[in-house]
C-alpha positions as CSV (number, residue, x, y, z in Angstrom):
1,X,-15.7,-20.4,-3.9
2,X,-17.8,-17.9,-1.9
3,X,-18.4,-18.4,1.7
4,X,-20.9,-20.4,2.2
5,X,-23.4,-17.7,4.5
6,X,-23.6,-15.6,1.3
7,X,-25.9,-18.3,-0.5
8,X,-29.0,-17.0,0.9
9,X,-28.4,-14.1,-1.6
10,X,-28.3,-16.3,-4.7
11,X,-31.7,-18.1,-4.4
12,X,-32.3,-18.4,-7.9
13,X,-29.0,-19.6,-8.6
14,X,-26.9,-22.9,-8.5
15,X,-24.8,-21.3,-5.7
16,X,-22.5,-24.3,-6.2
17,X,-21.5,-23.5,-9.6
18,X,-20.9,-19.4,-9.1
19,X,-17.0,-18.3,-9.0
20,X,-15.7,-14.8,-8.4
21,X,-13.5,-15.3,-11.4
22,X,-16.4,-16.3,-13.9
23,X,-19.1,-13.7,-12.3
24,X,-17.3,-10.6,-10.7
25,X,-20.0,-8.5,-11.9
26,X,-22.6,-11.0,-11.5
27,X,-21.5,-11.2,-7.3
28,X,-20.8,-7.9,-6.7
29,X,-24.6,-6.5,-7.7
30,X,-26.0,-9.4,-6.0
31,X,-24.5,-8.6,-3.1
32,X,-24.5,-4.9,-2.9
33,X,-28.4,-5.0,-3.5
34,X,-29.1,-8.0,-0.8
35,X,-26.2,-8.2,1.1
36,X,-25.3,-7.8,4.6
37,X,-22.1,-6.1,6.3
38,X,-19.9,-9.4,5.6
39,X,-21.1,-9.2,2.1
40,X,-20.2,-5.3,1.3
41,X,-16.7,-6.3,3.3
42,X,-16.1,-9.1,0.7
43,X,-16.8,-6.5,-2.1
44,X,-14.9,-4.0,-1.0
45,X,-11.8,-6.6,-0.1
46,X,-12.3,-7.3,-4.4
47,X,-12.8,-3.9,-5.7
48,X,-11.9,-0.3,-5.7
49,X,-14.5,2.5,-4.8
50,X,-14.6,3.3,-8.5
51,X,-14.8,-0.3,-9.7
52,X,-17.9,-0.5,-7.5
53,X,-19.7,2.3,-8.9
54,X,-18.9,1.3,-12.7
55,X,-20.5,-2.0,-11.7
56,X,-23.9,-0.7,-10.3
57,X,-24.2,2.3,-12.4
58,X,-23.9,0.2,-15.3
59,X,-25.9,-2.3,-14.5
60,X,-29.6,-2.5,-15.6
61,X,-31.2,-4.5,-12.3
62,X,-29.8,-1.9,-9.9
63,X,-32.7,0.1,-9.1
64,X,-31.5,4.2,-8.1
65,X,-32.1,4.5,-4.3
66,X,-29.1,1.4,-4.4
67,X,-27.0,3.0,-6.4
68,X,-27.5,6.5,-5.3
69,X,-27.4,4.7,-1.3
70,X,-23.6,2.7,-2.6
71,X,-22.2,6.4,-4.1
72,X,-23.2,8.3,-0.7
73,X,-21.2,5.3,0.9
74,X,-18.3,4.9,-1.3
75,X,-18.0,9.7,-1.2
76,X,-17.8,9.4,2.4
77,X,-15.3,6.5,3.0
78,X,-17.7,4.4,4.9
């Protein structure tokens, strides 16, 4: 279950139903793209640097300035 202040992120989503297990991927772009400090915290408390970066540069719906903002963040250990 994710914490409950992260719903606001998955408007068009039943938030209910949503499982890190079932939608790692899913979670993590969602929340990399919209989140908020607590939200890159819980990513980074699931994934590696490099797992992060396979996910968004991977991905079709991250747009460039996110992914290019989340590699400057992950090269300089923020």
């Amino acid at each position: 279950m994710l914490p409950e202040s992260f719903r606001k992120y998955f408007w068009d989503t039943d938030f209910n139903k949503l499982s890190w297990e079932e939608f790692p991927e899913y979670i993590t772009k969602r929340l990399l793209m919209f989140g908020n400090d607590e939200a890159e915290k819980y990513i980074k408390s699931k994934l590696t640097s490099k797992e992060i970066l396979d996910i968004l540069s991977n991905s079709r719906e991250v747009d460039k300035k996110t992914l290019n903002y989340w590699k400057f963040v992950v090269e300089c250990g923020k």
